[in-house]
mmCIF entry with sequence, helices, sheets and N, C-alpha, C, O atoms, coordinates in Angstrom:
data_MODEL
# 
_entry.id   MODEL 
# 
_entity.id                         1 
_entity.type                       polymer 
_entity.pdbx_number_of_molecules   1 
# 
_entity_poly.entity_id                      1 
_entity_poly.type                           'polypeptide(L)' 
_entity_poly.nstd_linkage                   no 
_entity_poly.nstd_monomer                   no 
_entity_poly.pdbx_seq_one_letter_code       
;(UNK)(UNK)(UNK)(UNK)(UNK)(UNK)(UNK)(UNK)(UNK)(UNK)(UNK)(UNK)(UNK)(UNK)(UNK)(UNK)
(UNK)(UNK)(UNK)(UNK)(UNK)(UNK)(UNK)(UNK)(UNK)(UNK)(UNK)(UNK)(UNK)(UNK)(UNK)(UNK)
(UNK)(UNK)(UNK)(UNK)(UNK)(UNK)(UNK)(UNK)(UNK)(UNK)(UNK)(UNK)(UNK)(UNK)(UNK)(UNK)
(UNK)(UNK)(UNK)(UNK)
;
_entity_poly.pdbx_seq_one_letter_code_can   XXXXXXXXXXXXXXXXXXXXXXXXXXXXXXXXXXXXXXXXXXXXXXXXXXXX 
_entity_poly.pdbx_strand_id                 A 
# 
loop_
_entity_poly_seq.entity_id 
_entity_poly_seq.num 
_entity_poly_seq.mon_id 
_entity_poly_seq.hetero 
1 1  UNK n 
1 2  UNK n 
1 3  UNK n 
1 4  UNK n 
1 5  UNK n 
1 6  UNK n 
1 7  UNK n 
1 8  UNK n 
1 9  UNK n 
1 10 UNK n 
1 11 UNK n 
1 12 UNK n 
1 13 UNK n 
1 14 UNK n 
1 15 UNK n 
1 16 UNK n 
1 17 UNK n 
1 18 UNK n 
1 19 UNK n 
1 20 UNK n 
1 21 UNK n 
1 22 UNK n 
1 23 UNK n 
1 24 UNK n 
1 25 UNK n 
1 26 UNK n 
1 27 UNK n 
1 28 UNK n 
1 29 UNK n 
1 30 UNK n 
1 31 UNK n 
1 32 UNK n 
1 33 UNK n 
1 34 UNK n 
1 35 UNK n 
1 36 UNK n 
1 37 UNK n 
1 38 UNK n 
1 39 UNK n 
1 40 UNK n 
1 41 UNK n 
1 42 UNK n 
1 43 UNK n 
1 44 UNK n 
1 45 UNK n 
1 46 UNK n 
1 47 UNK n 
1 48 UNK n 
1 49 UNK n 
1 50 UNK n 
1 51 UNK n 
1 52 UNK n 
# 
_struct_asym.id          A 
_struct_asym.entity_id   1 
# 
loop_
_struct_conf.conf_type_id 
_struct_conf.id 
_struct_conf.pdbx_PDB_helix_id 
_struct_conf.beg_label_comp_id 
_struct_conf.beg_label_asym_id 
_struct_conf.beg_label_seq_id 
_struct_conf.pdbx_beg_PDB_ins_code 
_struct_conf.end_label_comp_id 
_struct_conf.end_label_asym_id 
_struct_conf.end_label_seq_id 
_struct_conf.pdbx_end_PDB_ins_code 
_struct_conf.beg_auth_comp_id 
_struct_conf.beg_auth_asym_id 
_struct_conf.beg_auth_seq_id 
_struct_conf.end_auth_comp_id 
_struct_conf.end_auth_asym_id 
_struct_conf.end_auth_seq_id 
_struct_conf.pdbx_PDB_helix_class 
_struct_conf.details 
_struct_conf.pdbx_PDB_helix_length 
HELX_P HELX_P1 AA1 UNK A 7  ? UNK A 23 ? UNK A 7  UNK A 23 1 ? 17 
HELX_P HELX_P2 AA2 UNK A 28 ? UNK A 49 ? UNK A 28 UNK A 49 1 ? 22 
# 
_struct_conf_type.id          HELX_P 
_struct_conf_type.criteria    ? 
_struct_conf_type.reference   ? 
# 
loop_
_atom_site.group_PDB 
_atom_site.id 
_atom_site.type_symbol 
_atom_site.label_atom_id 
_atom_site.label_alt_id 
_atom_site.label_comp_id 
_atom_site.label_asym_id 
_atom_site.label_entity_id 
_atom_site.label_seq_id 
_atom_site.pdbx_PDB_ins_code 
_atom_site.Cartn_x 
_atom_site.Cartn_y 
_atom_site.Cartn_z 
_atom_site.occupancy 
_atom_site.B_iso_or_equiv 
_atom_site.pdbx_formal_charge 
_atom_site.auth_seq_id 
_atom_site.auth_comp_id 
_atom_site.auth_asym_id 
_atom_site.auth_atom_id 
_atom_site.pdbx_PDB_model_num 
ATOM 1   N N  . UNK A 1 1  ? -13.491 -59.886 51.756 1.00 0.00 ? 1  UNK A N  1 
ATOM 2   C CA . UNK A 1 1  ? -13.170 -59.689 53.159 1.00 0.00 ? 1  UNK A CA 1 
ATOM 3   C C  . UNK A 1 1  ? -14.419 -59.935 54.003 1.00 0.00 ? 1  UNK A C  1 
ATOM 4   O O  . UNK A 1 1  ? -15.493 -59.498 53.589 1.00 0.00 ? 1  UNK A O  1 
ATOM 5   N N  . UNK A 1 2  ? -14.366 -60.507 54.992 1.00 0.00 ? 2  UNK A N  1 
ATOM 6   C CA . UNK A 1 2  ? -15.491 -61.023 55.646 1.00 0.00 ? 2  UNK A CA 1 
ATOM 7   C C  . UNK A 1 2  ? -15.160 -59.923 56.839 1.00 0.00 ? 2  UNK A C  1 
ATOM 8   O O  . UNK A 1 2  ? -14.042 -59.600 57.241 1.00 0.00 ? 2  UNK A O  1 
ATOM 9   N N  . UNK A 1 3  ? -16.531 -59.407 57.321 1.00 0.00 ? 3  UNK A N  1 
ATOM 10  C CA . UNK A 1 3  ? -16.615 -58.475 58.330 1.00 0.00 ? 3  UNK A CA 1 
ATOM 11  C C  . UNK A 1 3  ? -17.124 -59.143 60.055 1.00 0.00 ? 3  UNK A C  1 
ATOM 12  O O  . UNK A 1 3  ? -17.796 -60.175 60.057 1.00 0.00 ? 3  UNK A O  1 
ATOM 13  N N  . UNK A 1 4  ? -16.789 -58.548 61.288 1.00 0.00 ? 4  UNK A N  1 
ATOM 14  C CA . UNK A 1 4  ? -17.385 -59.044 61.894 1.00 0.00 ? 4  UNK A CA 1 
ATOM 15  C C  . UNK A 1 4  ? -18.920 -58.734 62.558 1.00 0.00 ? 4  UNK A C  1 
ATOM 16  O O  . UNK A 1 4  ? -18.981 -57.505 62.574 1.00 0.00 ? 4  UNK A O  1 
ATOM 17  N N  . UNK A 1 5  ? -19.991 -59.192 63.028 1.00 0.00 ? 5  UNK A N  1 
ATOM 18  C CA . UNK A 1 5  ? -21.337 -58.553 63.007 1.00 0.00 ? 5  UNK A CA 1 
ATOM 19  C C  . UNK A 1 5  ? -21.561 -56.895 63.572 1.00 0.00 ? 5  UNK A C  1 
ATOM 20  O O  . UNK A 1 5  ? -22.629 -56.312 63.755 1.00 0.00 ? 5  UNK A O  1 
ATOM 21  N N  . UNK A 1 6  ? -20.344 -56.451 63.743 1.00 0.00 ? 6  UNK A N  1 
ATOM 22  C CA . UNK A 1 6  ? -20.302 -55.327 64.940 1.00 0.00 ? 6  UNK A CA 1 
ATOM 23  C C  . UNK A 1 6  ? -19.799 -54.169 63.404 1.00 0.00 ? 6  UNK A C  1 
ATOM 24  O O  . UNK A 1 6  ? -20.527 -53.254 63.019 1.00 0.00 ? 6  UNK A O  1 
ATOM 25  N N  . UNK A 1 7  ? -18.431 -54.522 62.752 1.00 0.00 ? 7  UNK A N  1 
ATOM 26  C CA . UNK A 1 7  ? -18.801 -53.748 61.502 1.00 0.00 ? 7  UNK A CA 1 
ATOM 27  C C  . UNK A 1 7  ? -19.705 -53.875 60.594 1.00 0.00 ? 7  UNK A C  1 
ATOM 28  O O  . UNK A 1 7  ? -19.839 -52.815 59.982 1.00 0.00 ? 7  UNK A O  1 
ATOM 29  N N  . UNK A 1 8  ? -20.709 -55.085 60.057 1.00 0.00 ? 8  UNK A N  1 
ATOM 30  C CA . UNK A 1 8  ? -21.410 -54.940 59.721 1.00 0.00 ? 8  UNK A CA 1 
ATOM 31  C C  . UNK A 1 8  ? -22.610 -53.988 60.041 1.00 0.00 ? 8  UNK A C  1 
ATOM 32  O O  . UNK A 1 8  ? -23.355 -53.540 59.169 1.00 0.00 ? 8  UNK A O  1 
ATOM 33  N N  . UNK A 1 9  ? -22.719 -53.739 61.305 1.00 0.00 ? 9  UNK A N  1 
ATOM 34  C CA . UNK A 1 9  ? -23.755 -53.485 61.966 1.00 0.00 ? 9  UNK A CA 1 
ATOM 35  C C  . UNK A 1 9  ? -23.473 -51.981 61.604 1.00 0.00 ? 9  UNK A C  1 
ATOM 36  O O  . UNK A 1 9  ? -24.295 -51.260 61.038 1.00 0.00 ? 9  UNK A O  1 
ATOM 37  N N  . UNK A 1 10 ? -22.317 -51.622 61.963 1.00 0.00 ? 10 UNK A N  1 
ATOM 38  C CA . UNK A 1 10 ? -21.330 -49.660 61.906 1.00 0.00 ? 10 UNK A CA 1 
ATOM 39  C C  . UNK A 1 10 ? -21.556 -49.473 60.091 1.00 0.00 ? 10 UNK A C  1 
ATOM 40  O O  . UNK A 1 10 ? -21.570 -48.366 59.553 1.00 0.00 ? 10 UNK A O  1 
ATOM 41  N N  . UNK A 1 11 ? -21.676 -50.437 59.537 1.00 0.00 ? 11 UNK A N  1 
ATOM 42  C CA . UNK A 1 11 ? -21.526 -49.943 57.957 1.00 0.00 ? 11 UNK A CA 1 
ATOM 43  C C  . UNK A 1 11 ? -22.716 -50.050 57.259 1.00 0.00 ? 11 UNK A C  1 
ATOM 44  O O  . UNK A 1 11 ? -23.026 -49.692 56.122 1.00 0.00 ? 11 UNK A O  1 
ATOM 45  N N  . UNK A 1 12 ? -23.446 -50.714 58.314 1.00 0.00 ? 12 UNK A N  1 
ATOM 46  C CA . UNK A 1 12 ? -25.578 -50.424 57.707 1.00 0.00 ? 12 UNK A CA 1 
ATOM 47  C C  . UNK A 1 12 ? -25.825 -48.901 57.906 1.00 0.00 ? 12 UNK A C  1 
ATOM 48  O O  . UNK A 1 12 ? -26.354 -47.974 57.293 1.00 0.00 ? 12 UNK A O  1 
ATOM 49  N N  . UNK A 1 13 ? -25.092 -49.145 59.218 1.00 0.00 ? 13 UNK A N  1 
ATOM 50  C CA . UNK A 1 13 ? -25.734 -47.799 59.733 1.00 0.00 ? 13 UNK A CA 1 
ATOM 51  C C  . UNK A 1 13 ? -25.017 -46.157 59.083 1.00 0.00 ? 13 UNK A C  1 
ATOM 52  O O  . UNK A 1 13 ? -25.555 -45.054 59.183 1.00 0.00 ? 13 UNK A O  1 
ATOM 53  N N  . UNK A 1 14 ? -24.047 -46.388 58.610 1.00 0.00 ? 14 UNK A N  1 
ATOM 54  C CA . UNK A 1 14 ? -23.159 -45.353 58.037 1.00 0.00 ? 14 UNK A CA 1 
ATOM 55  C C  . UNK A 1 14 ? -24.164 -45.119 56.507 1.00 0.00 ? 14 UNK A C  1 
ATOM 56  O O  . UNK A 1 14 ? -24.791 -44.167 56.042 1.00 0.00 ? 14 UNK A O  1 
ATOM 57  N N  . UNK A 1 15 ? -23.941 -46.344 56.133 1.00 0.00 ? 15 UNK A N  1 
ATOM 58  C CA . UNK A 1 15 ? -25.356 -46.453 54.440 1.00 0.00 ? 15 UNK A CA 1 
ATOM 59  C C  . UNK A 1 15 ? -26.947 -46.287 55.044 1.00 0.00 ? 15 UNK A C  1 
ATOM 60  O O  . UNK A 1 15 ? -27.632 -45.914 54.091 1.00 0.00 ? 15 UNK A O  1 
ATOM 61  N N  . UNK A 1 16 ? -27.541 -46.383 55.906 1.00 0.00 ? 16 UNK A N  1 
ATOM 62  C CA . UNK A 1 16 ? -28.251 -45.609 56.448 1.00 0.00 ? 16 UNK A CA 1 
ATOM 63  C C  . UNK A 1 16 ? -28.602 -44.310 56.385 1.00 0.00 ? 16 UNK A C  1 
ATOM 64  O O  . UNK A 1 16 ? -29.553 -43.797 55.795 1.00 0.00 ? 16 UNK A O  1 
ATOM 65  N N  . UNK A 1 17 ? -27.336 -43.579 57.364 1.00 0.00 ? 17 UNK A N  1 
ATOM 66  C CA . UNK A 1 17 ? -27.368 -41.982 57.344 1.00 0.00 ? 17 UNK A CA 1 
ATOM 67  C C  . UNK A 1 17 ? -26.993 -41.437 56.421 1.00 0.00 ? 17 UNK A C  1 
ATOM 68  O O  . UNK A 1 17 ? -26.962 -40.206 56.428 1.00 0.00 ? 17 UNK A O  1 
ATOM 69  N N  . UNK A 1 18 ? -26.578 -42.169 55.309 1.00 0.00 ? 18 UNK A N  1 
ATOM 70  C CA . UNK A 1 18 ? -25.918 -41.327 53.922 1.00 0.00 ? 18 UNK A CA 1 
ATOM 71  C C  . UNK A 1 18 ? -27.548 -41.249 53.377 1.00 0.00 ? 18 UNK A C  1 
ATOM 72  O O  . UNK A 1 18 ? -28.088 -40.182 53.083 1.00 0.00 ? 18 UNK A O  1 
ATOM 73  N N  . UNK A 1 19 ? -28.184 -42.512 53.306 1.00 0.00 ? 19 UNK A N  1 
ATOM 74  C CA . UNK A 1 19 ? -29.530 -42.263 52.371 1.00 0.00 ? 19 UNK A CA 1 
ATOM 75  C C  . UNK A 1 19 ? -30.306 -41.554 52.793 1.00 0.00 ? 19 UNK A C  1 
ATOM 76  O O  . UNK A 1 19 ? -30.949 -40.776 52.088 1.00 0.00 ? 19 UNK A O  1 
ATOM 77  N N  . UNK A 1 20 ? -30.447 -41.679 54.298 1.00 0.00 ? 20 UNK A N  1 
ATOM 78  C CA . UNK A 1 20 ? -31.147 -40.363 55.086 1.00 0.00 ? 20 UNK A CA 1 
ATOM 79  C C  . UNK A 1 20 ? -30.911 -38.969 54.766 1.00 0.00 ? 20 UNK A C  1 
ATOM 80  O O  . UNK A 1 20 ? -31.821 -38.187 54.493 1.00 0.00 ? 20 UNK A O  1 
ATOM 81  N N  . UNK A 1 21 ? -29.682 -38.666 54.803 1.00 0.00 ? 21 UNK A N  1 
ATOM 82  C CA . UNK A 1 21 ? -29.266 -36.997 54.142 1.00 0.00 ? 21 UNK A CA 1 
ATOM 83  C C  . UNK A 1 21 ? -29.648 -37.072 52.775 1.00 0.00 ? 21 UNK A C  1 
ATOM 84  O O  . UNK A 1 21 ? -30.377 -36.151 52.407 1.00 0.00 ? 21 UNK A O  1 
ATOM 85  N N  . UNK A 1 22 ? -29.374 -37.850 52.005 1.00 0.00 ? 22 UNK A N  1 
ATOM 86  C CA . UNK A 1 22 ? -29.321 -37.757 50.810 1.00 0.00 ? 22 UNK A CA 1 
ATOM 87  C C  . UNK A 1 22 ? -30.832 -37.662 50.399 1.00 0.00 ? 22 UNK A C  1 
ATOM 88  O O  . UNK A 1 22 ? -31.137 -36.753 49.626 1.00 0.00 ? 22 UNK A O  1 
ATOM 89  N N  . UNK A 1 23 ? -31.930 -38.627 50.901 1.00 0.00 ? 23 UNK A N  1 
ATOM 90  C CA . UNK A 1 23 ? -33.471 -38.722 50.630 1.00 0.00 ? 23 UNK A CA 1 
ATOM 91  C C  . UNK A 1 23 ? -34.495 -38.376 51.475 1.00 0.00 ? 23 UNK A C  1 
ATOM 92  O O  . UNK A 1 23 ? -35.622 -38.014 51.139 1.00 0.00 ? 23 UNK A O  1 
ATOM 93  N N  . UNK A 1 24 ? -33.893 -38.549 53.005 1.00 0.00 ? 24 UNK A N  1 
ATOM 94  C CA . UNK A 1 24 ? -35.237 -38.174 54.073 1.00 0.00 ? 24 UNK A CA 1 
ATOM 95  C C  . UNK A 1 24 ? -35.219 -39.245 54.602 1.00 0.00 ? 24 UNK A C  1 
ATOM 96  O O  . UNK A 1 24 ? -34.642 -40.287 54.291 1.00 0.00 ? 24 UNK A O  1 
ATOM 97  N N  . UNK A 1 25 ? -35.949 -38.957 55.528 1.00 0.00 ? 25 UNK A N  1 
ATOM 98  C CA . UNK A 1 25 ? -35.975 -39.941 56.689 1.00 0.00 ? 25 UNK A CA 1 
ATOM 99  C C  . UNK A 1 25 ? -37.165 -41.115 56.298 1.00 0.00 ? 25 UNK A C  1 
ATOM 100 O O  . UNK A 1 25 ? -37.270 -42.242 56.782 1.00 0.00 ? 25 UNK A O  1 
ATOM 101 N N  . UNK A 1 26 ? -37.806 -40.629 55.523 1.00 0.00 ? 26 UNK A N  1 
ATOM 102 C CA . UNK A 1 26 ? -39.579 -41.057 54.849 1.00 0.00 ? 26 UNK A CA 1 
ATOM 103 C C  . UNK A 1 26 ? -39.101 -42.257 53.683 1.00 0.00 ? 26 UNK A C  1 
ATOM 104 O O  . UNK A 1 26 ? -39.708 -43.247 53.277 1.00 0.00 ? 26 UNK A O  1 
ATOM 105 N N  . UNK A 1 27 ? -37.946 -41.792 53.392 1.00 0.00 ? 27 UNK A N  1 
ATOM 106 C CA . UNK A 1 27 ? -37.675 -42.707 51.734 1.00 0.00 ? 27 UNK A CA 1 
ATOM 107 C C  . UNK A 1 27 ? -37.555 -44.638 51.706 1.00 0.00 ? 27 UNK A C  1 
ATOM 108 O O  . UNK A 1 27 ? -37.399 -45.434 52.632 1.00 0.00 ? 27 UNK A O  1 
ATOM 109 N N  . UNK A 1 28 ? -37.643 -44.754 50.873 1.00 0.00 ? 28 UNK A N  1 
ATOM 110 C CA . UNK A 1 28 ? -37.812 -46.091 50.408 1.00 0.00 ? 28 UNK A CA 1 
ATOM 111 C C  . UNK A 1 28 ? -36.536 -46.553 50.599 1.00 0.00 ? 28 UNK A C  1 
ATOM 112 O O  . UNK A 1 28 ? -36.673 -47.602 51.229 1.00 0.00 ? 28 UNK A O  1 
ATOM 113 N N  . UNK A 1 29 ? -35.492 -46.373 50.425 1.00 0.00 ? 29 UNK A N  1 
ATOM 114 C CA . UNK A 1 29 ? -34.126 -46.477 50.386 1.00 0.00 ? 29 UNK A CA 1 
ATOM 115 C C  . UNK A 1 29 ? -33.880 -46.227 52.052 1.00 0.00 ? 29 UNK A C  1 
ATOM 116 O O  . UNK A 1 29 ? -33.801 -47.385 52.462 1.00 0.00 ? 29 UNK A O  1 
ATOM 117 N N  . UNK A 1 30 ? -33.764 -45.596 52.883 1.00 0.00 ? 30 UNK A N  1 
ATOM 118 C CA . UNK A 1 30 ? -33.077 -44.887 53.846 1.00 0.00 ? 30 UNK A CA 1 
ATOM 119 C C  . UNK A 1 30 ? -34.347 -46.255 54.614 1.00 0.00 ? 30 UNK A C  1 
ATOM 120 O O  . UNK A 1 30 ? -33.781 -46.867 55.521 1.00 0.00 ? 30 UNK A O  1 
ATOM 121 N N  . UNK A 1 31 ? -35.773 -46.723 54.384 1.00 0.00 ? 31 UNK A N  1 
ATOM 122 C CA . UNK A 1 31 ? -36.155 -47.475 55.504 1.00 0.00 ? 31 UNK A CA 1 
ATOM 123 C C  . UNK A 1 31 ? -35.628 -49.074 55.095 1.00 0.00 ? 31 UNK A C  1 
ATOM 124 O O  . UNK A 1 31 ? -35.276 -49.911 55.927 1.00 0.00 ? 31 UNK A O  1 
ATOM 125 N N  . UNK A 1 32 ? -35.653 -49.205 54.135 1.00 0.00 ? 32 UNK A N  1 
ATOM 126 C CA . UNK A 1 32 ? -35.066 -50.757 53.452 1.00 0.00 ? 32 UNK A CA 1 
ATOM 127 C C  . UNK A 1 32 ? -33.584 -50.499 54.353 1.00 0.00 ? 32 UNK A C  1 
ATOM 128 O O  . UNK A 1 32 ? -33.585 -51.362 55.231 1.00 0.00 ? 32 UNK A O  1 
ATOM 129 N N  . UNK A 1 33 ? -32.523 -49.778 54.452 1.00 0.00 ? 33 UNK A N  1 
ATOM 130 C CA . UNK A 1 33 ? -31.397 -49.682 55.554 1.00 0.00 ? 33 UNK A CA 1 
ATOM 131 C C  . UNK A 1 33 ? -31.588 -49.803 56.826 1.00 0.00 ? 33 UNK A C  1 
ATOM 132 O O  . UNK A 1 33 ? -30.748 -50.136 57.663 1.00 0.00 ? 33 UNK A O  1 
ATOM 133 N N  . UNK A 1 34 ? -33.036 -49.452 57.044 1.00 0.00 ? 34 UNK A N  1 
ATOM 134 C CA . UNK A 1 34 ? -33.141 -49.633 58.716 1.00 0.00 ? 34 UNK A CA 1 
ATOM 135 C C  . UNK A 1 34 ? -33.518 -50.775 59.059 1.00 0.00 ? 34 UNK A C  1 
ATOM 136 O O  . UNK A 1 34 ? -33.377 -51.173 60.215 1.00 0.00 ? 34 UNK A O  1 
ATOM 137 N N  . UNK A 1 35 ? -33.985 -51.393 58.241 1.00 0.00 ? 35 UNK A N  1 
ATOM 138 C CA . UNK A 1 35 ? -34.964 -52.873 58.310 1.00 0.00 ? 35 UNK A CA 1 
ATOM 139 C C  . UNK A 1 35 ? -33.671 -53.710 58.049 1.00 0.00 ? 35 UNK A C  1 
ATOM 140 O O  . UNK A 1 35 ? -33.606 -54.488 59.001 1.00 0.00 ? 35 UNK A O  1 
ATOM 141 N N  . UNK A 1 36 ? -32.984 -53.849 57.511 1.00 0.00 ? 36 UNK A N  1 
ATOM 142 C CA . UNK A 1 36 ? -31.139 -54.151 57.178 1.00 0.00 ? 36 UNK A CA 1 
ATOM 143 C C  . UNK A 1 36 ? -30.638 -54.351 58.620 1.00 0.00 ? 36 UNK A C  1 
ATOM 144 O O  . UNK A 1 36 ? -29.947 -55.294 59.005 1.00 0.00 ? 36 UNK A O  1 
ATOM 145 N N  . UNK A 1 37 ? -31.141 -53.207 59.443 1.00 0.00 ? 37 UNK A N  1 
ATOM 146 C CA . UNK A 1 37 ? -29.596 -52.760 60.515 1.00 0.00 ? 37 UNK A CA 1 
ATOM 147 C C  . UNK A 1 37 ? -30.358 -53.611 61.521 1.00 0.00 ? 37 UNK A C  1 
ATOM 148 O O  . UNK A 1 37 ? -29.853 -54.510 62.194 1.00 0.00 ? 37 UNK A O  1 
ATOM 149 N N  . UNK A 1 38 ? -31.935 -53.132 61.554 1.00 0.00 ? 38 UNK A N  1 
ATOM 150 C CA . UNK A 1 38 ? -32.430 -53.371 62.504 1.00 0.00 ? 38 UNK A CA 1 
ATOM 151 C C  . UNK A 1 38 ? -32.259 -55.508 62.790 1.00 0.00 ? 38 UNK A C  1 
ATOM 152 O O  . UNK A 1 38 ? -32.411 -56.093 63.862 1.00 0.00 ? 38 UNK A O  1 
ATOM 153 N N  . UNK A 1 39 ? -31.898 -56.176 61.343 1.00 0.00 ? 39 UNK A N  1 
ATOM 154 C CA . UNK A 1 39 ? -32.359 -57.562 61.535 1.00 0.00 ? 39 UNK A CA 1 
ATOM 155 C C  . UNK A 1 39 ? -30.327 -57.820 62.110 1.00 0.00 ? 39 UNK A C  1 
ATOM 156 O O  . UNK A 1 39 ? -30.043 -58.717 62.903 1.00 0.00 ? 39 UNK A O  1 
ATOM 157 N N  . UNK A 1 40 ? -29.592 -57.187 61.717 1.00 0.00 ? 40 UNK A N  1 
ATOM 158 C CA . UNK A 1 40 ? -28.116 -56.986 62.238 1.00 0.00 ? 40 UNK A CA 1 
ATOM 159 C C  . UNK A 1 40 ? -28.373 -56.889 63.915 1.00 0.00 ? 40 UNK A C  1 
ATOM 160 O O  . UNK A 1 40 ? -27.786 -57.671 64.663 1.00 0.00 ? 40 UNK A O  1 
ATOM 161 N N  . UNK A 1 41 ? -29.297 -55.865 64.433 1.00 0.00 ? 41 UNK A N  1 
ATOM 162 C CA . UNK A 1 41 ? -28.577 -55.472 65.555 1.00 0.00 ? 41 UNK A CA 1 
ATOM 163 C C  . UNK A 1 41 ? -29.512 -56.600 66.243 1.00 0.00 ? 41 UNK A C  1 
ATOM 164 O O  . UNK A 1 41 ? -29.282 -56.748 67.443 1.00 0.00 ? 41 UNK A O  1 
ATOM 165 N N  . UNK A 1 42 ? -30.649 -57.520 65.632 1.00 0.00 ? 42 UNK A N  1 
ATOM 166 C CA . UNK A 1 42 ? -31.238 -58.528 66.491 1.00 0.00 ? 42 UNK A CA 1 
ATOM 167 C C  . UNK A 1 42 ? -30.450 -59.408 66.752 1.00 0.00 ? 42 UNK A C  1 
ATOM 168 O O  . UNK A 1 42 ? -30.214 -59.826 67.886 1.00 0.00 ? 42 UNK A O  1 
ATOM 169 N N  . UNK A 1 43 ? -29.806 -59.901 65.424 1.00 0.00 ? 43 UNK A N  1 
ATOM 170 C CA . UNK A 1 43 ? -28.831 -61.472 65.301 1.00 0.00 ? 43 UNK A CA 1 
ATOM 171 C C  . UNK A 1 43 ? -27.502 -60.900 66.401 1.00 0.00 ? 43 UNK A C  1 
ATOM 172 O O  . UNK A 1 43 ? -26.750 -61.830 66.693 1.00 0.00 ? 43 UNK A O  1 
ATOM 173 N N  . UNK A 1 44 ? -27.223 -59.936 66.853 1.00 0.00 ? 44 UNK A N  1 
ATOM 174 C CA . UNK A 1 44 ? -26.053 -59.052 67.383 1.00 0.00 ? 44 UNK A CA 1 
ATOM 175 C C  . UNK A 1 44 ? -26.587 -59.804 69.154 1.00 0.00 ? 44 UNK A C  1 
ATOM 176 O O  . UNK A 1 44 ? -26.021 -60.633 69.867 1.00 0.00 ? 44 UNK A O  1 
ATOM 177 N N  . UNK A 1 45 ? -27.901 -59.029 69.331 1.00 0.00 ? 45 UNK A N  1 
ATOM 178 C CA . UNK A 1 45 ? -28.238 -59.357 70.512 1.00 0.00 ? 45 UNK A CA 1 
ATOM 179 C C  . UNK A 1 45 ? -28.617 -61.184 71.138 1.00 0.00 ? 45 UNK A C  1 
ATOM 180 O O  . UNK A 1 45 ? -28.334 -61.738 72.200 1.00 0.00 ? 45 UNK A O  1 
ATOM 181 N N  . UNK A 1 46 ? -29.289 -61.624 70.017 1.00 0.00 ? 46 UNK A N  1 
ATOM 182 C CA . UNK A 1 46 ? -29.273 -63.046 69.956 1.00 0.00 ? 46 UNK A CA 1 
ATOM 183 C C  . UNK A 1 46 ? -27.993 -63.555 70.207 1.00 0.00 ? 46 UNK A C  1 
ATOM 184 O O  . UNK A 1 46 ? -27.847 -64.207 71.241 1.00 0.00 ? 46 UNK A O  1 
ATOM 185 N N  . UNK A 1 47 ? -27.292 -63.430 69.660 1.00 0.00 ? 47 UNK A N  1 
ATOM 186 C CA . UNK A 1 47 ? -25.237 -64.076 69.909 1.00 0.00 ? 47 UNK A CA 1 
ATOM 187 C C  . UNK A 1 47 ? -24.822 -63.558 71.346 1.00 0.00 ? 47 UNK A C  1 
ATOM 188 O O  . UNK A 1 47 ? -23.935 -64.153 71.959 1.00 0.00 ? 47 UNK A O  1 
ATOM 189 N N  . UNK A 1 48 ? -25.403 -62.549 71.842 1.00 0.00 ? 48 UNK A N  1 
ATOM 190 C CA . UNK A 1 48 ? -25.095 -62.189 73.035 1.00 0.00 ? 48 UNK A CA 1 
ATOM 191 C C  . UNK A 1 48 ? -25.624 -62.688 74.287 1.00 0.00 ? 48 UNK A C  1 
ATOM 192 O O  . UNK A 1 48 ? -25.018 -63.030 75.303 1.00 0.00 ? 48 UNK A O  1 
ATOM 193 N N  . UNK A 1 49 ? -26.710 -62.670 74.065 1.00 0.00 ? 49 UNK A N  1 
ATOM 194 C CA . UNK A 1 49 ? -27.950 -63.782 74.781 1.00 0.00 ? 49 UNK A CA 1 
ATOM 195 C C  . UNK A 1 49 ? -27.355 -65.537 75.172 1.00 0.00 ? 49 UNK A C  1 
ATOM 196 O O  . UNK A 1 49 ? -27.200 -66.228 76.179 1.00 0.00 ? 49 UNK A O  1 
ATOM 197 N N  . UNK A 1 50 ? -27.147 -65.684 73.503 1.00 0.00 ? 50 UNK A N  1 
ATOM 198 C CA . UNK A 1 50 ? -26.418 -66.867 73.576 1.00 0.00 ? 50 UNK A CA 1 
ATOM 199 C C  . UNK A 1 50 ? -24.705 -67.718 74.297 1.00 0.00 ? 50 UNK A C  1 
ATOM 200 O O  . UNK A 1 50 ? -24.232 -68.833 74.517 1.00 0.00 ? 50 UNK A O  1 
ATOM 201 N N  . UNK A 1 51 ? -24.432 -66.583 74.383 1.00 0.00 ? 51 UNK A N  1 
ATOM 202 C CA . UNK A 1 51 ? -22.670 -66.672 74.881 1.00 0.00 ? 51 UNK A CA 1 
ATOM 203 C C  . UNK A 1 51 ? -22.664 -66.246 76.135 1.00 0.00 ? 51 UNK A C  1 
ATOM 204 O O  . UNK A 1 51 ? -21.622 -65.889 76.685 1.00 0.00 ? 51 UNK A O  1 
ATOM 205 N N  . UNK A 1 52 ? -24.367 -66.232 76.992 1.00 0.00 ? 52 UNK A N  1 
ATOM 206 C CA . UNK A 1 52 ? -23.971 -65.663 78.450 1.00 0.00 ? 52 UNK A CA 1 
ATOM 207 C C  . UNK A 1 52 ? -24.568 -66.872 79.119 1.00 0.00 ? 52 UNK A C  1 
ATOM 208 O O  . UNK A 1 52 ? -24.543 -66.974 80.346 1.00 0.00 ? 52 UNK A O  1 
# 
């Protein structure tokens, strides 16, 4: 199933806050998710940039 960048973006961030509760905010896991969401929510804003 192919997602569109907006659930992708809701389901980094959901696997995000799970590794966060689960490890800390500090962990290896929970920042590799943010670095994930964070390159999502650029390409998000780039497409938006682009379509105006």
């Amino acid at each position: 199933m192919d997602y569109t960048l907006e659930e992708k973006i809701e389901l980094m961030r959901e696997e995000m806050m799970s590794a966060a509760i689960k490890n800390g905010l500090k962990d290896d896991e929970t920042l590799g998710f943010s670095r994930k969401l964070d390159c999502l929510i650029n390409q998000y804003e780039e497409q938006k940039e682009n379509t105006q």
